[in-house]
Structures are given as C-alpha cells and as structure tokens.
Rosetta silent file (secondary structure, phi, psi, omega in degrees, C-alpha in Angstrom):
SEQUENCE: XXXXXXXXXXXXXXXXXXXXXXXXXXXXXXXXXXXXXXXXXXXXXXXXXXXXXXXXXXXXXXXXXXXXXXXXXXXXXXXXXXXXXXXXXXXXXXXXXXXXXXXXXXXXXXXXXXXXXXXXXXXXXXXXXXXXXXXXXXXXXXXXXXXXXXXXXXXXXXXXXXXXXXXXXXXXXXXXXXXXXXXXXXXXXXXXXXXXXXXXXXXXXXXXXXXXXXXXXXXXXXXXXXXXXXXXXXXXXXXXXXXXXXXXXXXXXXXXXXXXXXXXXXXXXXXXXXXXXXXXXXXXXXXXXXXXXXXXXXXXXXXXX
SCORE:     score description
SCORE:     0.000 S_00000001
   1 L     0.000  139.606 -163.910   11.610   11.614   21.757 S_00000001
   2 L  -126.418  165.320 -158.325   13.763    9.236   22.573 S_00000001
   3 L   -44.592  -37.395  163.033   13.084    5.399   23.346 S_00000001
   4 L   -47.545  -49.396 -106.862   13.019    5.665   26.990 S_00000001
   5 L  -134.584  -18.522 -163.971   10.894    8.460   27.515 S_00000001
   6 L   -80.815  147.906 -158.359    8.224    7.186   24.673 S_00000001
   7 L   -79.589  166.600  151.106    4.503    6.112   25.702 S_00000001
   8 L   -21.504  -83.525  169.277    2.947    2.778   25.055 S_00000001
   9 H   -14.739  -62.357  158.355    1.008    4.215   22.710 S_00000001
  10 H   -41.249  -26.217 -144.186    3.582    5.843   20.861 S_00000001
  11 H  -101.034  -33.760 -154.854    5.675    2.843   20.836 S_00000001
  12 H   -94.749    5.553 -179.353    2.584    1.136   19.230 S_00000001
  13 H   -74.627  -32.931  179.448    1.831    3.915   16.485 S_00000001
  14 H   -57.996  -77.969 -169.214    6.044    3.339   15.647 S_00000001
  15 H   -44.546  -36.878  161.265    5.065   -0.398   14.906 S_00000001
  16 H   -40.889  -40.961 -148.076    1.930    0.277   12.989 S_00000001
  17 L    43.686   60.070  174.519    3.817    2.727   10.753 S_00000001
  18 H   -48.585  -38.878  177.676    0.726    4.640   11.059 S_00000001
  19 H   -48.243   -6.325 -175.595    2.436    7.393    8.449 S_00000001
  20 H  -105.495   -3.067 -177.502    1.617    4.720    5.537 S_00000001
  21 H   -40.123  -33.329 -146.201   -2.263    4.162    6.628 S_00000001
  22 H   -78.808    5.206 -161.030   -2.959    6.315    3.461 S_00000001
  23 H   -88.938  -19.389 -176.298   -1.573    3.639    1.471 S_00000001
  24 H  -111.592  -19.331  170.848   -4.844    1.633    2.358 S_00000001
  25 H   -71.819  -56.075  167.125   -7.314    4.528    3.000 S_00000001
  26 H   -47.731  -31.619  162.302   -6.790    5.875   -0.395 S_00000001
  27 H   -85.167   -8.224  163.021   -8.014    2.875   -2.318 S_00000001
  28 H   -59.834  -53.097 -167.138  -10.845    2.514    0.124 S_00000001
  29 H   -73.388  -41.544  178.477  -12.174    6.209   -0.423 S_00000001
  30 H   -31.952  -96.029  151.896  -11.300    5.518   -4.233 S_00000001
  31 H     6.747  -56.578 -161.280  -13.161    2.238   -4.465 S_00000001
  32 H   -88.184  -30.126 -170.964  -16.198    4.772   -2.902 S_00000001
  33 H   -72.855  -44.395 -163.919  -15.801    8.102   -5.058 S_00000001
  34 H   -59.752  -58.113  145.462  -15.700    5.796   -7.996 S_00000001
  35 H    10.018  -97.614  155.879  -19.088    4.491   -6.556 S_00000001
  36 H   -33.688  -63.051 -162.256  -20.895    7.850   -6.626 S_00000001
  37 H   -83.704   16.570  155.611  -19.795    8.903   -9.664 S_00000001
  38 H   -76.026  -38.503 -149.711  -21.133    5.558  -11.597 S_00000001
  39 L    83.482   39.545  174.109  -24.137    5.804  -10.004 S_00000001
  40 L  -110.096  155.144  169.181  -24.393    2.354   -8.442 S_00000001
  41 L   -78.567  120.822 -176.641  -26.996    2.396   -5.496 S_00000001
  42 L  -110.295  161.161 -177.713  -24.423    1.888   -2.512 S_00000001
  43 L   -96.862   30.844 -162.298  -24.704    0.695    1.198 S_00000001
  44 L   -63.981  -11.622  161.405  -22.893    3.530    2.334 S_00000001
  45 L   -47.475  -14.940  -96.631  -23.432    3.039    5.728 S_00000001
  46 L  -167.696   46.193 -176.658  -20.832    0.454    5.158 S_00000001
  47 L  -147.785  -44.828  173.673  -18.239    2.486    4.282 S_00000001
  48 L   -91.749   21.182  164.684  -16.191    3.455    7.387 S_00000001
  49 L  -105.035   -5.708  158.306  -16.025    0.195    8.501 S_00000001
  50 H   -58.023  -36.953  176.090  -14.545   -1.094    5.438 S_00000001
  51 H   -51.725  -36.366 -150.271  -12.173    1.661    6.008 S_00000001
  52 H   -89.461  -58.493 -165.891  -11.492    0.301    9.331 S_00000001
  53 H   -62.816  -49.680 -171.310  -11.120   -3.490    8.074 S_00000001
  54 H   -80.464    4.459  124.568   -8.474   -2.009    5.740 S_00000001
  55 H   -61.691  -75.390 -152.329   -6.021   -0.206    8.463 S_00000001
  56 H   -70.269  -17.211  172.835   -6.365   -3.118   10.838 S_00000001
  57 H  -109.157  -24.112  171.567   -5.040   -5.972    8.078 S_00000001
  58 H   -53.842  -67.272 -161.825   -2.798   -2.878    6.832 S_00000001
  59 H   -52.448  -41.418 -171.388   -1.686   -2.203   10.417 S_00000001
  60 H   -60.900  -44.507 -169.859   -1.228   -6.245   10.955 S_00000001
  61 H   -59.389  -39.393  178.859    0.753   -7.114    7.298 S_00000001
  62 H   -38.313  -74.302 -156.051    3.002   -4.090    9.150 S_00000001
  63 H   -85.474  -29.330  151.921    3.967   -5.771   12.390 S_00000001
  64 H   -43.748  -32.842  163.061    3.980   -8.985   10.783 S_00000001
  65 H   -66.556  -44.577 -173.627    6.587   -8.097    8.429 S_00000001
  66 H   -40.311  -49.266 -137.338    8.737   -6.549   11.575 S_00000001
  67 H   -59.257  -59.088  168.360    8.433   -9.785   12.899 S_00000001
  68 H   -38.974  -61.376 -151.439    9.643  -12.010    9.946 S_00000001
  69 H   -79.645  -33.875  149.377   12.321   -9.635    8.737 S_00000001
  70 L    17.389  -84.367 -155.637   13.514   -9.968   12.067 S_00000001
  71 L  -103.936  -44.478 -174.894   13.885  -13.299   12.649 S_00000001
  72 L   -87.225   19.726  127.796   15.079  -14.144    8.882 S_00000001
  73 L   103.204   13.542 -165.571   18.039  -11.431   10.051 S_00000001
  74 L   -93.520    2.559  170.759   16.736   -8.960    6.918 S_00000001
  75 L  -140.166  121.391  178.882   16.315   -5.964    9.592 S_00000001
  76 L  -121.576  161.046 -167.454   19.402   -5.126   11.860 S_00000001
  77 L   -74.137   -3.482  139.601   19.828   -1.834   14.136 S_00000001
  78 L  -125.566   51.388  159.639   21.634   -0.372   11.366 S_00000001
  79 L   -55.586  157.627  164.019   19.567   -1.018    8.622 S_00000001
  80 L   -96.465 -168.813 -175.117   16.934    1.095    6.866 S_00000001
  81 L    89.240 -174.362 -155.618   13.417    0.268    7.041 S_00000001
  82 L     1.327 -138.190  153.322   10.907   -1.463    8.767 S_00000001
  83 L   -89.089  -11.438  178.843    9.643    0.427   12.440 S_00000001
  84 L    68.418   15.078 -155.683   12.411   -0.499   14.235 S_00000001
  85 L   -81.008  -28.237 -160.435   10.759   -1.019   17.800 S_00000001
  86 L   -79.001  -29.953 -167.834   12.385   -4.472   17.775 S_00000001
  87 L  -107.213    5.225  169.179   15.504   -3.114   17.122 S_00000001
  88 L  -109.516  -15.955 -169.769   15.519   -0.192   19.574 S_00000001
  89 L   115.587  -51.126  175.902   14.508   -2.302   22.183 S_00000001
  90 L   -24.129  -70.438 -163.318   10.785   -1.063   22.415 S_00000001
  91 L  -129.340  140.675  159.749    8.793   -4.550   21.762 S_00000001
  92 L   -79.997  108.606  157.703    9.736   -8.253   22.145 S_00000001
  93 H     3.132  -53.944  162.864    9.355  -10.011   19.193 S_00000001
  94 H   -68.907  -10.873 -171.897    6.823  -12.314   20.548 S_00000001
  95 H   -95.716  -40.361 -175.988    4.968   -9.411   21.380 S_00000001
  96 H   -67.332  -71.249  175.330    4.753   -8.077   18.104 S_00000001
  97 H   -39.393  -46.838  157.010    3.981  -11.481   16.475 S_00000001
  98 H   -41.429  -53.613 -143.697    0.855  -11.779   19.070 S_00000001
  99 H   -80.169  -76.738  167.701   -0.018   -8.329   18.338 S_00000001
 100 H   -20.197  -41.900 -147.386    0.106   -9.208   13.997 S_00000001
 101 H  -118.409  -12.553 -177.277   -2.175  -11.944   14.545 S_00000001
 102 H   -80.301 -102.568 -146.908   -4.682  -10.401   17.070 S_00000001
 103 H   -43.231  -39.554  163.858   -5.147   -7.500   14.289 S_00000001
 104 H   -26.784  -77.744 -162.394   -5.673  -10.432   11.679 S_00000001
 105 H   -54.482  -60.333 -159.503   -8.430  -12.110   13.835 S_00000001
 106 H   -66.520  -54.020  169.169   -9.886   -8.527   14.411 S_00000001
 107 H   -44.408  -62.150  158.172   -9.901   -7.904   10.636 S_00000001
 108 H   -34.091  -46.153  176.844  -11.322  -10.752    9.859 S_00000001
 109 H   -69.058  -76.274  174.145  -13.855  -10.456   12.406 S_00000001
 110 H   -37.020  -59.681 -169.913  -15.119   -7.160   11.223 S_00000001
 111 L   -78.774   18.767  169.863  -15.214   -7.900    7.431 S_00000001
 112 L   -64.742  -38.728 -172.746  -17.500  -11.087    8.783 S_00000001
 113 H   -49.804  -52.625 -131.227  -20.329   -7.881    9.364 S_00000001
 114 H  -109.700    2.331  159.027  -20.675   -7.267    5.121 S_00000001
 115 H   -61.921  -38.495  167.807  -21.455  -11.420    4.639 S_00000001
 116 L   -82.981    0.582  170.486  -25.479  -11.124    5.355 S_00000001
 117 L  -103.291  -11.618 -155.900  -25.389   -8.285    3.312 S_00000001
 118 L  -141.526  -23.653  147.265  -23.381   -9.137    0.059 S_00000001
 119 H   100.532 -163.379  172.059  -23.167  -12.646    0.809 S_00000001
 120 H   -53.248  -11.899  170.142  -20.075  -15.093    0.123 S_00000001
 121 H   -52.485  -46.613  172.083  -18.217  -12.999   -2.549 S_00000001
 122 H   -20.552  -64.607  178.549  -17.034  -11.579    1.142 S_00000001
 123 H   -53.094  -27.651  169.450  -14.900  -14.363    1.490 S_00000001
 124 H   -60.220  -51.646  168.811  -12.859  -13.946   -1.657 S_00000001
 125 H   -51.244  -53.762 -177.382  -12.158  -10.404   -0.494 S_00000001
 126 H   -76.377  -32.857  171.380  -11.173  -11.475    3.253 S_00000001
 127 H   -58.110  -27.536 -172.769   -9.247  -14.405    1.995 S_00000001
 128 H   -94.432  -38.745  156.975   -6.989  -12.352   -0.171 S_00000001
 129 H   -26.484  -95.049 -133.630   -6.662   -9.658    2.688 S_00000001
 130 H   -86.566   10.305  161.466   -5.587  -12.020    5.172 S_00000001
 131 H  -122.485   -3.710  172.506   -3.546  -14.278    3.214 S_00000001
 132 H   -72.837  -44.509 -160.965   -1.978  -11.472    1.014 S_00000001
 133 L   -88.619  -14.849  123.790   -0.992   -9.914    3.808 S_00000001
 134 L    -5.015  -37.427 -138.890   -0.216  -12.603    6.299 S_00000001
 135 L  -126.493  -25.442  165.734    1.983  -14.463    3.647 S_00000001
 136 L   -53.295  -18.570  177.404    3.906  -11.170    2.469 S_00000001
 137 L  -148.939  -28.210 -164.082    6.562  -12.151    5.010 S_00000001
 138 L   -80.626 -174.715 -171.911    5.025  -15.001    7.021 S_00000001
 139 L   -70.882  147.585  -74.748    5.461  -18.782    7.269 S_00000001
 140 L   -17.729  -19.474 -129.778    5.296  -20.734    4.508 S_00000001
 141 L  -112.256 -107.800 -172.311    5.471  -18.790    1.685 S_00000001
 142 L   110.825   24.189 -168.477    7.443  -14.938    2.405 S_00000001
 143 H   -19.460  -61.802 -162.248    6.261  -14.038   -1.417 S_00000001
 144 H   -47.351  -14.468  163.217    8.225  -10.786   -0.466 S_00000001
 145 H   -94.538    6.968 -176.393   11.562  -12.905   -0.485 S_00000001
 146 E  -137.792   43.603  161.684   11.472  -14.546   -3.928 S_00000001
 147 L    83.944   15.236 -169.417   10.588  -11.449   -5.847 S_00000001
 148 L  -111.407   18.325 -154.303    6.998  -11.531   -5.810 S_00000001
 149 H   -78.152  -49.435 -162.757    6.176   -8.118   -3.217 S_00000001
 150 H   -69.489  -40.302 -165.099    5.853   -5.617   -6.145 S_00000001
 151 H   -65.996  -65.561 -163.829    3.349   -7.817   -7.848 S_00000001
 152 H   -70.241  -19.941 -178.124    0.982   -9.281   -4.904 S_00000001
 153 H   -98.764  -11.872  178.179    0.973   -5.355   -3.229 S_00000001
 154 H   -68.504  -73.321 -173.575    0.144   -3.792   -6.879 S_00000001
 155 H   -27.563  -71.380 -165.402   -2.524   -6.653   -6.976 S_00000001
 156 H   -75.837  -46.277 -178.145   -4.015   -5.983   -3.284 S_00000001
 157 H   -75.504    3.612  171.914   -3.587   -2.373   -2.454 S_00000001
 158 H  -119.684  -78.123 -179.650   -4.925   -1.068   -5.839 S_00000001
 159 H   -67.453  -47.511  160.700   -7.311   -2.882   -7.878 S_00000001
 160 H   -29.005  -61.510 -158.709   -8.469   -5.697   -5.369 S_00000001
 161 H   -68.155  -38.049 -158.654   -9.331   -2.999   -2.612 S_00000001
 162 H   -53.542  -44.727 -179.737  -10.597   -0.351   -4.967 S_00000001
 163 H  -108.304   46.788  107.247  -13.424   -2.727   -6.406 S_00000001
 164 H   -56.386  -46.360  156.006  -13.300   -4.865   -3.340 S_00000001
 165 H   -64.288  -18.550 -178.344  -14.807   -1.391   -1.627 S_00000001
 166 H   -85.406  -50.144  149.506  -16.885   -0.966   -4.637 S_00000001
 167 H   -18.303  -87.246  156.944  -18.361   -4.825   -4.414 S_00000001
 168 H   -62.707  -11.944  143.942  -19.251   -4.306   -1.116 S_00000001
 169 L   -98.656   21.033 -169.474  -21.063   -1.791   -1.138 S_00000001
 170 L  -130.713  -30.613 -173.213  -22.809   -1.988   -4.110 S_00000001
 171 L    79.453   32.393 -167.786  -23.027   -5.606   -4.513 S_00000001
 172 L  -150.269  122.994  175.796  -21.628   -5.187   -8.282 S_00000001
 173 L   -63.782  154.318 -177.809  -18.642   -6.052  -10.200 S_00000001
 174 L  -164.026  109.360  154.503  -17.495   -3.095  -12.390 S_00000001
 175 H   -31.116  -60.210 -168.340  -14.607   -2.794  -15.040 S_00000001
 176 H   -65.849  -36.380  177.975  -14.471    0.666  -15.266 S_00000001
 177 H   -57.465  -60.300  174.087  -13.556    0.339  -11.217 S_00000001
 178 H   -14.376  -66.897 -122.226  -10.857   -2.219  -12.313 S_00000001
 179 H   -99.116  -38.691  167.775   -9.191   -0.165  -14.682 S_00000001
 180 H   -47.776  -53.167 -149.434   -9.663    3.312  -12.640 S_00000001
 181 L   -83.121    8.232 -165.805   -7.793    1.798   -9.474 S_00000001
 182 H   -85.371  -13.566  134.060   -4.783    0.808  -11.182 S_00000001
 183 H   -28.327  -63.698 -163.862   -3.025    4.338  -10.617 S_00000001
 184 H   -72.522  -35.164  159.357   -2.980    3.791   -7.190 S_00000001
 185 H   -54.398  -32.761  143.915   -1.622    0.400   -7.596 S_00000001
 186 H    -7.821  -68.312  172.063    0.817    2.111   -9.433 S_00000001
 187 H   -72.252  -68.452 -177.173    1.760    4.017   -6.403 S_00000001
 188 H   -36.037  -48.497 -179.447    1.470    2.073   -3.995 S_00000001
 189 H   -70.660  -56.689  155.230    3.844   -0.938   -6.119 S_00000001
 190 H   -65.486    8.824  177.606    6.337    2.075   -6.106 S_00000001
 191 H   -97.852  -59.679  149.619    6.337    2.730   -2.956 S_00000001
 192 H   -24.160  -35.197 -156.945    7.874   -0.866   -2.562 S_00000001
 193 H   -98.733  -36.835  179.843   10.133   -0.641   -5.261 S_00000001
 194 H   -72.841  -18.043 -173.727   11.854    2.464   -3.160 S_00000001
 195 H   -83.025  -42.597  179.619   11.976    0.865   -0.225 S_00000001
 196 H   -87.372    8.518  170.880   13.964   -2.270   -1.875 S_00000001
 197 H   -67.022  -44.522  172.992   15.990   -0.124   -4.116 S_00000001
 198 H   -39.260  -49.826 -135.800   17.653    1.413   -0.742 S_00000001
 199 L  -118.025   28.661 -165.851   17.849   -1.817    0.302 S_00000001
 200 H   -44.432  -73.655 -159.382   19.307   -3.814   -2.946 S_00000001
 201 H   -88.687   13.782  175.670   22.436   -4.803   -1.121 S_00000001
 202 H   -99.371  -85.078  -84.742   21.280   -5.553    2.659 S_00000001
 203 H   -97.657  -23.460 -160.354   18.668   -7.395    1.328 S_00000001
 204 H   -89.460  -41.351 -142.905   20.854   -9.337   -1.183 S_00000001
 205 L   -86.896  -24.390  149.277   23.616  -10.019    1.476 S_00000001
 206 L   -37.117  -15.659 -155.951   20.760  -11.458    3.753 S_00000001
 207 L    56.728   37.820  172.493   19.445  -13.995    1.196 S_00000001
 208 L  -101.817   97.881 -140.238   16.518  -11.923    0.257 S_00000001
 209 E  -117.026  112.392 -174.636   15.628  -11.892   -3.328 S_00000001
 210 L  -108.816  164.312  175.863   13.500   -8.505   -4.053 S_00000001
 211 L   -68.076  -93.487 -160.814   12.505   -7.742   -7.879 S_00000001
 212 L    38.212  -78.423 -165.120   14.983   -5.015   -6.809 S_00000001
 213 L  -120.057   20.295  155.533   17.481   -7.071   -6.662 S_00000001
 214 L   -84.812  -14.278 -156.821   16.839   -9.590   -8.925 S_00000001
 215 L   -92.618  -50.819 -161.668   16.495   -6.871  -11.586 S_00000001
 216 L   112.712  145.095  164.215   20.024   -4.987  -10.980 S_00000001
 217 H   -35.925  -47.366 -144.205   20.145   -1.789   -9.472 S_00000001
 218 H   -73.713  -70.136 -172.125   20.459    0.349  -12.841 S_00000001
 219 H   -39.893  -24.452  173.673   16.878   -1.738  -14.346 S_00000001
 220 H   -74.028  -19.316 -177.847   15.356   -1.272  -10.749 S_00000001
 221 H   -68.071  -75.868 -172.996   15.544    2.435  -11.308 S_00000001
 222 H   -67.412   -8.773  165.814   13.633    2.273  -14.527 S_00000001
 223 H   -56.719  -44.403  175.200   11.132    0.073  -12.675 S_00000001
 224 H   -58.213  -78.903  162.143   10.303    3.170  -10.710 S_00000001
 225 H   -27.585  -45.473 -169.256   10.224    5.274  -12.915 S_00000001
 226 H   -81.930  -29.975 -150.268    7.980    3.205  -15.451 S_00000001
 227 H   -91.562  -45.802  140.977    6.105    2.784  -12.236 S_00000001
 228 H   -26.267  -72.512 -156.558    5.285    7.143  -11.699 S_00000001
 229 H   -47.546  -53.450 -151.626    4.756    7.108  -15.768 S_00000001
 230 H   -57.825  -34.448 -158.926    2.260    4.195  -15.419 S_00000001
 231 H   -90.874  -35.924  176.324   -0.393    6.035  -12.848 S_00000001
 232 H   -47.256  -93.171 -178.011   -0.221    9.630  -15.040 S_00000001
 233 H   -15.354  -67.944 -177.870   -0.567    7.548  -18.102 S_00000001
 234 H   -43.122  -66.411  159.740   -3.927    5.647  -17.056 S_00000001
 235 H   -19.582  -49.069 -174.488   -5.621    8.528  -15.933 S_00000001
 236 H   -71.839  -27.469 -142.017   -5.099   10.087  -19.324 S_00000001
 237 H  -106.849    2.061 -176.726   -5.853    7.295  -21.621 S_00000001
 238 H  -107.765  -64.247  173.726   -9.683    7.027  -19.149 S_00000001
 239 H   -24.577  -72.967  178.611   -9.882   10.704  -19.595 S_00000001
 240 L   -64.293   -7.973  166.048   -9.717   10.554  -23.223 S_00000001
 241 L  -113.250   26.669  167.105  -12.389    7.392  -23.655 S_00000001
 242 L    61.811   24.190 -170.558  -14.702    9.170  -21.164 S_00000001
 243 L   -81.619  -27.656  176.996  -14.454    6.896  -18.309 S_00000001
 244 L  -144.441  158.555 -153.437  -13.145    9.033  -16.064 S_00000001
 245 L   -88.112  146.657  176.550  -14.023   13.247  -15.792 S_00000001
 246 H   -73.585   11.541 -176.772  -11.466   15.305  -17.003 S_00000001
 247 H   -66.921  -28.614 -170.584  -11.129   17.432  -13.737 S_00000001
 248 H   -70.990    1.162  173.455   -9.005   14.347  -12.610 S_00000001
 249 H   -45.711  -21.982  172.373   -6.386   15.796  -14.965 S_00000001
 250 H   -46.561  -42.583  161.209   -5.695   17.673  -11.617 S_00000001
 251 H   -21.070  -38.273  172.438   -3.159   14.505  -10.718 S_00000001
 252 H   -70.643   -1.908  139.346   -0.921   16.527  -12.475 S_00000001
 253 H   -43.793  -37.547 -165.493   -0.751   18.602   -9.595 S_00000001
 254 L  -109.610    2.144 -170.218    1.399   16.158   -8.125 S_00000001
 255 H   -70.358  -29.683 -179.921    4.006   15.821  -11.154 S_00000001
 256 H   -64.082  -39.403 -164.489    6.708   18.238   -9.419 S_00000001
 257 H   -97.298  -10.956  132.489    7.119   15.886   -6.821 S_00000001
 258 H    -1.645  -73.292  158.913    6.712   12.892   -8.999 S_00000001
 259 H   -36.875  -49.406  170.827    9.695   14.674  -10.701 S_00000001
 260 H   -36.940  -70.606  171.994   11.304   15.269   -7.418 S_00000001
 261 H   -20.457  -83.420  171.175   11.016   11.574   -6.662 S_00000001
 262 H   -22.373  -74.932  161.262   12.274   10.709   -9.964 S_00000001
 263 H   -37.875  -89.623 -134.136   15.981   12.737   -9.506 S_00000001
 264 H   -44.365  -46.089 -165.606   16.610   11.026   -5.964 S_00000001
 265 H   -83.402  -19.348  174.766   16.522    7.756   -7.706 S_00000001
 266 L   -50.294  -67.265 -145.401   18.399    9.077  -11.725 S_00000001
 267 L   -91.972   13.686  170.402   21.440   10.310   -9.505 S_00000001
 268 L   -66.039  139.692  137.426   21.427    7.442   -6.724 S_00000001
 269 L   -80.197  135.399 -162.892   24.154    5.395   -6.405 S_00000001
 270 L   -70.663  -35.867  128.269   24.055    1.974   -5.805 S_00000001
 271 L   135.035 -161.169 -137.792   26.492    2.406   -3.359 S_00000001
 272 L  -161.346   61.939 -160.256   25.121    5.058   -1.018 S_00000001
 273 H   -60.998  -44.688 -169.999   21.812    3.321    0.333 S_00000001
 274 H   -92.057   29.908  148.045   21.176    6.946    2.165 S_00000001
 275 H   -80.754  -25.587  160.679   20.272    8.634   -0.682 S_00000001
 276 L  -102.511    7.653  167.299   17.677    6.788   -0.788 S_00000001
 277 L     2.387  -73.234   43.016   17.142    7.176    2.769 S_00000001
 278 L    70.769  -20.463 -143.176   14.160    8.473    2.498 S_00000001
 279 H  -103.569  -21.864  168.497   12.668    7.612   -0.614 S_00000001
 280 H   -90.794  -28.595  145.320    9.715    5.480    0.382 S_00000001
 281 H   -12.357  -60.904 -161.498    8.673    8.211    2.655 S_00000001
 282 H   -85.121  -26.992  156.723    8.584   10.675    0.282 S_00000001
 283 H   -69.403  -28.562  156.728    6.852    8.204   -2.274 S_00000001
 284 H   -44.250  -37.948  153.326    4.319    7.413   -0.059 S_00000001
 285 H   -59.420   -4.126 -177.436    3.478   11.427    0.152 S_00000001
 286 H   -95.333  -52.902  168.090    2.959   11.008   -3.580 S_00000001
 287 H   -91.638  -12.497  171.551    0.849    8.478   -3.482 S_00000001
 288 H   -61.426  -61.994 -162.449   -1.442   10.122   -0.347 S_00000001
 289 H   -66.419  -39.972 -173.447   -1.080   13.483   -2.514 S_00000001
 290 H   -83.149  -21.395  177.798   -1.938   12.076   -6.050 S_00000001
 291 H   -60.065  -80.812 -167.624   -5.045    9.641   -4.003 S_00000001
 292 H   -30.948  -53.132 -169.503   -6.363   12.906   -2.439 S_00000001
 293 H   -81.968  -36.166  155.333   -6.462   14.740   -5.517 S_00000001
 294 H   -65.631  -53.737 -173.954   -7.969   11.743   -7.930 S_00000001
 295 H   -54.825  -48.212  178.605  -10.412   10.890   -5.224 S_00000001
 296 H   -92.265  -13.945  100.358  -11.761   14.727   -5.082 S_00000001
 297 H    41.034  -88.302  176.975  -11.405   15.143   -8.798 S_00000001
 298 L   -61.926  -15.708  172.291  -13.987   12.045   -9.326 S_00000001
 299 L  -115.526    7.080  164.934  -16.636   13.332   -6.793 S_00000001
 300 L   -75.124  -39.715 -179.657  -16.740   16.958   -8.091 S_00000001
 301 H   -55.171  -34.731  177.635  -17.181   15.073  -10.881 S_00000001
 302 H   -68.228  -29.044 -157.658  -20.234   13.142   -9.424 S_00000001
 303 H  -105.899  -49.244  178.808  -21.696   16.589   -7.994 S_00000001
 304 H   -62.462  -19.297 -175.865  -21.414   17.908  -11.580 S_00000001
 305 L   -71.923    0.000    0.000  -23.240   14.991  -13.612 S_00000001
C-alpha cells in the first residue's frame, strides 16, 4: 500500500506502531496470571481497562517519540526506525504532537476510574506512566538521549506494570510479582537495545547518546545478549525455589529464536546498519512469543493448584 492510496486509519495504526502493543499487553496479562496463581482476591472486572490504560500511554510514548526524534533531526527519510508517517509525508508534526498528548490526557483519564477503588497508590502508578513515557523523548528531560532508555523502559514495561496490574487489582504489594516480571523487562529492555544497536552511528552522528552507543558497538552486542540470557535465567532460578510452576519451563520454547536473534547481532557489522534492519521486529516477536507462553504456563499452573 503505498502512501497515497492509505486510509486515515491506516495512517494512524503506522504511527501507533500497533505491531509493538504486545510489548505492553504482555506485562498487563502477566501482572494478572501472576494474580490467579497467588491467590490474591482480585477486582477482575478491572482488568481490561487496565489493559486499555496501558496501549493508550503505550500508543502515546509512540507518537511522542516520532515527534521529538523528529524535531531533534534523530529520524530522517532514510533512516531506520520510528513509524515514519512524518517522514513519508502522512502526518504534520503538529498533528502528531496533539495526537501524543490527547492519548496522555485519555490515559490518564481512564486510570483516574481505579482511585475510589485502590485509593492514592493510583497516583504513583499514573505518575510513572505518564512521566516515563512523556519524558522518554519529550521536553525537558529526553532520558532516551543521555543513555538512560534501556534502564527507565526495563523499569516501566516489566516490573512497574506487572505489579502495577497486580496492585490494582488486588490492592497488594507482592515480591514474588516483582521478581516474576523481570523476564519481560528483560525483553522488552532488549527490544531497545536492537533498535539502538542498528542505529549506533545515526544516532551518534545526530548528538544522541544511547547506552548503545555509549557502550561501543562490540560491548552493545553483549548487552543483548546478556539481555536474552537474563529472562531464561530468572525463570529458572523461580522454578527451582518454587515460586514459579515448573510448566513455565515451556519459555524454552522460544530459545530457537532467541538463538536466531542472537546470530543477527554475533555476525553484525557495525558498519552495515541493515543487518540489523530488522532486529527489533523480530525481538519484539520474542518477547510477544516468550510473554504468551510464560503467561499460559502460570495459569495452567493456577488451574492445577
């Protein structure tokens, strides 16, 4: 389909990056499987509109980013990355930036509903939404330009949502939630680290300082890598203190492509950016694929107890 001929609609699913939703659904449905199988009395009613809150500040930190990288001259038409609507032509800047802050408000709005039930803890949760993701590219701050992206997206999309969905509905802090979600943060932090590996040297000759590419190429590699190891590894080490059932040993299901993964970035060159073309794409299926599979793992487990 080509830019002309594409619908509104279409143009605004391109900006969204709707293929990456899963990046925020999976620690939501975590955050709830984990739930069940503790056994905390849950709200569950409650559940797809967290889901909801967490695409709509996903979809916004998205279009917000366009907007920034933009403007600070980090996304050009032939760059890799971002949705590119801005850079095809699609959406005006200003439109997008309007759009980003509208989804904010709406976000915002929504997780206002779970305050008479769980009370001001809410606010800790919506504050770190909407200023993690807000602040990932925007005005003042741009954490994502002075190296700090891998950290603050580990932080929000894995443990933060996972017992941030578990909080709210249950009204209960939990370790064991902590310690469980930190796979996906795993994933999720690698899914970053592929996107700025590609992009070590547009990003450096822009004045955009990624771990990436504060790291070096060759050390950015083993970040990745270390990064794959890290969500297998947890899993096991929960397994084996009885924290989590061993059926999720099933994650290991997803190790070929793990493996896959792994090659594209041993034999990259720095370079040859379109080798890695690709590479947040395909980690993102990784992390969807290894989510899916931990998530039903833990409520067979729950049906079995």
């Amino acid at each position: 389909m080509t830019a002309a001929t594409k619908t509104r609609c279409a143009v605004w699913i391109q900006a969204v990056r709707a293929p990456f939703f899963g990046a925020s659904l999976v620690p939501v449905c975590l955050g709830a499987a984990l739930t069940l199988y503790y056994g905390t009395p849950a709200a569950w009613p409650f559940l797809p509109l967290i889901a909801l809150c967490a695409v709509t500040f996903h979809a916004a930190t998205n279009i917000i980013n366009d907007y920034y990288d933009h403007v600070k001259g980090v996304d050009t038409p032939g760059s890799f990355g971002s949705s590119k609507v801005i850079q095809q032509g699609l959406l005006q800047p200003r439109e997008l930036l309007r759009a980003g802050l509208l989804l904010f408000a709406l976000g915002s709005l929504l997780s206002c509903a779970f305050i008479p039930l769980r009370g001001p803890v809410v606010l800790l949760f919506l504050a770190c939404a909407l200023l993690g993701g807000y602040l990932y590219t925007g005005t003042p701050l741009g954490y994502k330009y002075v190296a700090l992206g891998d950290l603050f997206v580990f932080l929000l999309m894995g443990p933060l949502m996972v017992l941030g969905t578990h909080v709210v509905l249950t009204g209960h802090w939990d370790g064991r939630v902590l310690a469980a979600a930190l796979p996906v943060g795993f994933l999720v932090a690698a899914i970053l680290n592929a996107n700025n590996l590609r992009d070590i040297e547009h990003d450096r000759a822009a004045g955009v300082r990624t771990l990436a590419n504060t790291l070096g190429f060759q050390a950015a590699k083993k970040e990745y890598a270390l990064l794959l190891a890290g969500a297998y590894l947890v899993v096991g080490v929960m397994i084996f203190y009885g924290t989590l059932p061993w059926l999720t040993a099933s994650v290991c299901g997803t190790l070929p492509l793990a493996w896959r993964n792994f090659e594209t970035v041993r034999t990259a060159r720095k370079t040859v950016a379109r080798e890695l073309a690709t590479l947040d794409l395909a980690t993102a299926r990784l992390h969807l694929a290894f989510g899916l599979l931990y998530i039903l793992s833990i409520l067979l487990g729950a049906l079995s107890l």
